[in-house]
C-alpha positions as CSV (number, residue, x, y, z in Angstrom):
1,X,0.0,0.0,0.0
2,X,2.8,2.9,0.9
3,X,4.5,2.3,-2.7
4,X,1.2,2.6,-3.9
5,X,1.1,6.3,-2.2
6,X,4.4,6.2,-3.8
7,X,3.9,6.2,-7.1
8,X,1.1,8.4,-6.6
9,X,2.7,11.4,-5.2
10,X,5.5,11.0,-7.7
11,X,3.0,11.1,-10.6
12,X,1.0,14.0,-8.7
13,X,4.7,15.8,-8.7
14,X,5.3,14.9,-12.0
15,X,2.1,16.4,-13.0
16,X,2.2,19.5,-11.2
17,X,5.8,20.2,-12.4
18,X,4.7,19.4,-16.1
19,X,2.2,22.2,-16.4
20,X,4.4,24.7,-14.7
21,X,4.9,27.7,-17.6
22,X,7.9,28.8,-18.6
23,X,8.4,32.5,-18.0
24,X,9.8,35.3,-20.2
25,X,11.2,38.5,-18.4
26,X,12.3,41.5,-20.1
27,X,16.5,42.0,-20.3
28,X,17.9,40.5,-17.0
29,X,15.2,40.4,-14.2
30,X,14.2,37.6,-13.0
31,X,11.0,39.9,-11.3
32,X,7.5,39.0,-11.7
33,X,7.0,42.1,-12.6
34,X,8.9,42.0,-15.7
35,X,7.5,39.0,-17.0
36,X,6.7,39.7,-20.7
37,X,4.9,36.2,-21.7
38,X,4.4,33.1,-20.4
39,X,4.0,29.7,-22.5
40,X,2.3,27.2,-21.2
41,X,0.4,24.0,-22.7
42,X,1.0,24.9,-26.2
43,X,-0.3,28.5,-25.9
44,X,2.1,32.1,-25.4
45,X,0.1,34.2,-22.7
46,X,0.5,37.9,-22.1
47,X,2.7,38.4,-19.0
48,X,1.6,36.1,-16.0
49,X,-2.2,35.6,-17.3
50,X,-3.4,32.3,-18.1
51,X,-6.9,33.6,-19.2
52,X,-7.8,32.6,-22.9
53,X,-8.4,36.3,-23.6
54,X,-4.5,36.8,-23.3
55,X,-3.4,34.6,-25.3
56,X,-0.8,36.3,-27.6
57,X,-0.8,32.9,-30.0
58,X,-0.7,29.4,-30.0
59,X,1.3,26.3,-31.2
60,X,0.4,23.4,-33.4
61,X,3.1,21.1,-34.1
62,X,5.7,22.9,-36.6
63,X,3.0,26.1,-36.9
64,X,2.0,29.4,-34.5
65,X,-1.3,30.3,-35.1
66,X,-2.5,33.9,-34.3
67,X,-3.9,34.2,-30.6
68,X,-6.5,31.4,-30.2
69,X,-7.0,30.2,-33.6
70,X,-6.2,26.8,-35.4
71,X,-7.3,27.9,-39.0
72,X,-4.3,28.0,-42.2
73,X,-5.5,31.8,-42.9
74,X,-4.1,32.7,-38.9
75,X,-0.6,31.1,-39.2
76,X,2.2,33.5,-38.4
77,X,5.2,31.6,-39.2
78,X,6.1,27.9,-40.1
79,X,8.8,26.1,-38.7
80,X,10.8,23.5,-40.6
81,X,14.5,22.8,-39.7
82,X,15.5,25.8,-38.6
83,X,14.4,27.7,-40.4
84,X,11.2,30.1,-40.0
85,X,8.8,30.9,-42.4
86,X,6.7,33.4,-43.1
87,X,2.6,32.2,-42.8
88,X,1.9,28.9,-43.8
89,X,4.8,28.8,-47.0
90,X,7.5,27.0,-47.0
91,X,9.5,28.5,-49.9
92,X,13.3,29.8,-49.9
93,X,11.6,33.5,-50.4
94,X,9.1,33.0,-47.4
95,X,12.4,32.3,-45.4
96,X,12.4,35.0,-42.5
97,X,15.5,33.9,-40.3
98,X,17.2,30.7,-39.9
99,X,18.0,29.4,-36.0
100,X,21.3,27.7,-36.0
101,X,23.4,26.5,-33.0
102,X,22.1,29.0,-30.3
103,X,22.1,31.8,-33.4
104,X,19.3,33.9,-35.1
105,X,20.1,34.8,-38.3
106,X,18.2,37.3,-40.9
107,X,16.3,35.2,-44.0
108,X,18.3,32.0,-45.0
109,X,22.0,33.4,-44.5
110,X,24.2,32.0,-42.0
111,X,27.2,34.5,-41.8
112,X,27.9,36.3,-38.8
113,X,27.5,39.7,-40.2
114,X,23.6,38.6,-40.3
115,X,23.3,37.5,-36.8
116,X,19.9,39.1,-35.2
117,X,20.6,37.2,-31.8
118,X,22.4,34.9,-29.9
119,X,20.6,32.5,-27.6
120,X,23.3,31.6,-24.5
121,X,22.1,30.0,-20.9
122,X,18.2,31.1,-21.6
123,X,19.4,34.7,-22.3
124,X,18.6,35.8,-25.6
125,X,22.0,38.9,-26.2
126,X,21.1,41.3,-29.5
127,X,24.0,40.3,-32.4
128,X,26.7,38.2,-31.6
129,X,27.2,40.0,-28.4
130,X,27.2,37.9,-24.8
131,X,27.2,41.4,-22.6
132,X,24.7,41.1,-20.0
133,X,23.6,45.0,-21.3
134,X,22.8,43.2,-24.4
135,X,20.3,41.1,-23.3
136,X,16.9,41.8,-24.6
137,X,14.9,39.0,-22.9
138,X,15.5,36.0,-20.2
139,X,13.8,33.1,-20.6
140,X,13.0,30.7,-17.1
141,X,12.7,27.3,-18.5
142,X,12.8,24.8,-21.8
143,X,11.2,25.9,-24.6
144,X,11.2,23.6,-27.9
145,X,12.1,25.2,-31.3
146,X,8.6,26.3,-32.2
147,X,7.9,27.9,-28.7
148,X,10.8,30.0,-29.2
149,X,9.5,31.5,-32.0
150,X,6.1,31.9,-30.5
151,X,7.8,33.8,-27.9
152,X,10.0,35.9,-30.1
153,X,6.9,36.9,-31.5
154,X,5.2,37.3,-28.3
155,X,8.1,40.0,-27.4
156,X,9.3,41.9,-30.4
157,X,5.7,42.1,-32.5
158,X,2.3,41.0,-30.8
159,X,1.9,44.4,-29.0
């Protein structure tokens, strides 16, 4: 009966530690009043909210879909290794940066003199720079590929 109990408060742990957002502050805080976003179960929320009124957008596999909606006409960008698209395309032209190895890069090019940002220990530094007064956002938690880009979004063009 007690590793019944167990396994039972592990999976209630598990659980509860699953659904636990990942937070987005603005530069270097770590404040919860400088959180910028949240993503949580697939969605990007404005600041701490979890309400479905403030939800910036939302992620479907490989695609970010405009605040709440699933249809092909609300897709902001298409994600297909590395590389982000604009809408639902997936042509060379539609191309508007490329995320390689903890870099951002503008369209499809992958040369330094291109780099938007660098990603480094959750910190996401403008350009190639690593100075901590170059960091635009900090990010508390994993975030896949796809929930990246749903929260660069979220930061520099949903408001």
């Amino acid at each position: 009966m007690k590793a019944i109990f167990t396994i039972m408060a592990f999976i209630f742990s598990v659980t509860i530690f699953a659904v636990e957002p990942v937070k987005v502050y603005k530069g270097t805080s770590v404040y919860s009043s400088d959180v910028i976003c949240n993503v949580s179960n697939g969605k990007v929320y404005k600041k701490n909210s979890v309400y479905n009124s403030d939800v910036v957008c939302n992620i479907r596999e490989n695609k970010i879909y405009k605040a709440n909606s699933v249809y092909n006409s609300d897709v902001i960008y298409t994600i297909r290794d590395g590389k982000v698209y604009n809408g639902n395309s997936v042509y060379n032209s539609d191309i508007v940066m490329t995320i390689r190895d903890g870099k951002i890069y503008k369209g499809t090019s992958v040369y330094n003199s291109d780099i938007i940002a660098t990603v480094r220990d959750g910190k996401v530094y403008a350009g190639t720079s690593v100075y901590n007064s170059d960091i635009a956002f900090t990010i508390k938690g994993n975030l896949t590929l796809t929930e990246f880009v749903a929260v660069w979004y979220a930061v520099f063009y949903a408001w």
